[in-house]
Structures are given as structure tokens and as C-alpha cells.
C-alpha positions in Angstrom: 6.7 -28.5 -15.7 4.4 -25.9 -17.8 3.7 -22.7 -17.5 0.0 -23.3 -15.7 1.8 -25.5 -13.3 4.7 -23.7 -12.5 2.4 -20.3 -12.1 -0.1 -22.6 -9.9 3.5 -23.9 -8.1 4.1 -20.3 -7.4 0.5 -19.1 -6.1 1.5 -21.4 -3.3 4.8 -20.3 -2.4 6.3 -17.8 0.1 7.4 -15.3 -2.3 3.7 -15.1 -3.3 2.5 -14.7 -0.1 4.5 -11.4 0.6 3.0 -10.1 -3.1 -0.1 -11.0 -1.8 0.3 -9.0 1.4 1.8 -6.2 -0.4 -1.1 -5.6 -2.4 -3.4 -6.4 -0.1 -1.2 -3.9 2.6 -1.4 -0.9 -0.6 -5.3 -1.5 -0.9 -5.7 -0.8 2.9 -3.4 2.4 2.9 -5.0 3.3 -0.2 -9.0 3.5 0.9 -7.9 4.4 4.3 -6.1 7.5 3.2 -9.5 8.0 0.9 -11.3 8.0 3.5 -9.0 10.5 6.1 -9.3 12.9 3.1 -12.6 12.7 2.4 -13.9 12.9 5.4 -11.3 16.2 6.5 -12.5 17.4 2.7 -8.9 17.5 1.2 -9.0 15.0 -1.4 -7.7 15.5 -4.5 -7.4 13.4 -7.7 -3.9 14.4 -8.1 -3.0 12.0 -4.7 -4.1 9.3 -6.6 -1.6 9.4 -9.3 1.0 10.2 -6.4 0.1 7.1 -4.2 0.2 5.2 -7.5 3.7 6.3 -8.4 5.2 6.5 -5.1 3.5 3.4 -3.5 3.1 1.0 -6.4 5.4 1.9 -8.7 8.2 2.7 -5.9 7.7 0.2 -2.9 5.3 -3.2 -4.2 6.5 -3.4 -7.9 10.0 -3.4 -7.1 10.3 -5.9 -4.2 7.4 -8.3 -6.0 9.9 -8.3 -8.9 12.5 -9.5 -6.9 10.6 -11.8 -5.0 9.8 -13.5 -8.8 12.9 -13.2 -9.7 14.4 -14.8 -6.6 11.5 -17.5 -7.1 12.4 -18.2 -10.9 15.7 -18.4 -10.3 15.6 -20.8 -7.8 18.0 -18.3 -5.5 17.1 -18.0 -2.2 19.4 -15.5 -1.5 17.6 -13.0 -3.7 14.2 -15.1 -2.2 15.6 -14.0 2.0 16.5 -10.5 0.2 12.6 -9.7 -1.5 10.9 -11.4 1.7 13.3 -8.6 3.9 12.4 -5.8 1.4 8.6 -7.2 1.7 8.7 -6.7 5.3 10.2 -3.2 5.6 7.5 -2.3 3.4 4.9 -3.5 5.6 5.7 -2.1 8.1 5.8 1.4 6.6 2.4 0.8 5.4 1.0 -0.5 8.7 2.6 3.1 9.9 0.3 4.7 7.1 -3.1 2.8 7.5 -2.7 3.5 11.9 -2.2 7.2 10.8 -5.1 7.4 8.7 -7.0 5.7 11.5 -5.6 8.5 14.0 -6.7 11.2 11.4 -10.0 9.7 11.0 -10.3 9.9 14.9 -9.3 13.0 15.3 -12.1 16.3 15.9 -12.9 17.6 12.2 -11.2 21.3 12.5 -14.3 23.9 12.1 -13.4 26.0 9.0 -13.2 29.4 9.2 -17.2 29.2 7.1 -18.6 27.7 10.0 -17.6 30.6 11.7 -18.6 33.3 9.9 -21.6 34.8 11.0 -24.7 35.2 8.3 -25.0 38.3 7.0 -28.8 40.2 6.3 
């Protein structure tokens, strides 16, 4: 088989699904947590780089590369092992998109501005 056809072979496979859903899963947490801070006005460009690092880097790169790896390798072992990893990792990131939801729900706290009477 070639490389087109074995990448096409995987596309379709379970192990791809879960990558799929990972990145679909760290999109959702992502603009959902953009839009909790935006909206409370704590956003900060330096939360980027940490959900990229801590959430990319540290959860969906490391399972999706043993999810390849179990699916090169023809292991299903390592294959059961990624696809439990993939899971756990759902489920903490359904945890994080419902809390940003709740956050977003929440009554905007009135700063202590809004409270300050105007001065002559």
C-alpha cells in the first residue's frame, strides 16, 4: 500500500476518530474559554500560549501520537491504550467547555468603576 492510501486507510479508522475529537474537543474549550474571558474582561494573550502548551502540547499531542503509533504498528494494545487516554481527555475537556458555559451564565460582577460616583 502507498503512503496516499495508507494515510486515506487511516482517515477512516478509529484511532483517527479520537484525534478528530480531540481537536475538535480543544477547539471548543479553546473559544469557549475566549469567550468566558472576554466577556468577564480578563483575557489575556499570555492564556493563549498556556492553553497551547498545557492543552495541545500536554493532553492531544501525546495521546494522538500514541494513537498513530498504536495504528502504524498494527498493536492494538497501544490502539485500546490511546483510545482510553483519548477518552480521559474528553472528558476533562467536556468539564472545561460546561464551566465556561457556567461562567458565561453567571451575573457579570460590577467593578468597583461602576461604582464610583462621578466627581464635579
Amino acid at each position: 500500500m502507498d503512503l496516499y492510501g495508507t494515510f486515506a486507510a487511516f482517515l477512516s479508522s478509529p484511532e483517527a476518530l479520537a484525534i478528530k475529537g480531540l481537536l475538535l474537543g480543544a477547539f471548543l474549550v479553546f473559544a469557549l474559554g475566549i469567550l468566558a474571558a472576554l466577556r468577564d474582561g480578563t483575557f489575556a494573550w499570555q492564556f493563549v500560549d498556556s492553553f497551547v502548551r498545557s492543552t495541545i502540547w500536554g493532553r492531544v499531542a501525546p495521546v494522538a501520537t500514541v494513537l498513530l503509533v498504536g495504528y502504524l504498528a498494527q498493536a492494538p494494545e497501544v490502539s485500546a491504550a490511546g483510545l482510553a487516554a483519548a477518552a480521559a481527555v474528553s472528558i476533562g475537556m467536556i468539564a472545561a467547555a460546561l464551566a465556561s458555559i457556567r461562567q458565561m451564565t453567571l451575573e457579570k460582577p460590577a467593578s468597583a468603576e461602576a461604582n464610583t460616583p462621578p466627581t464635579a
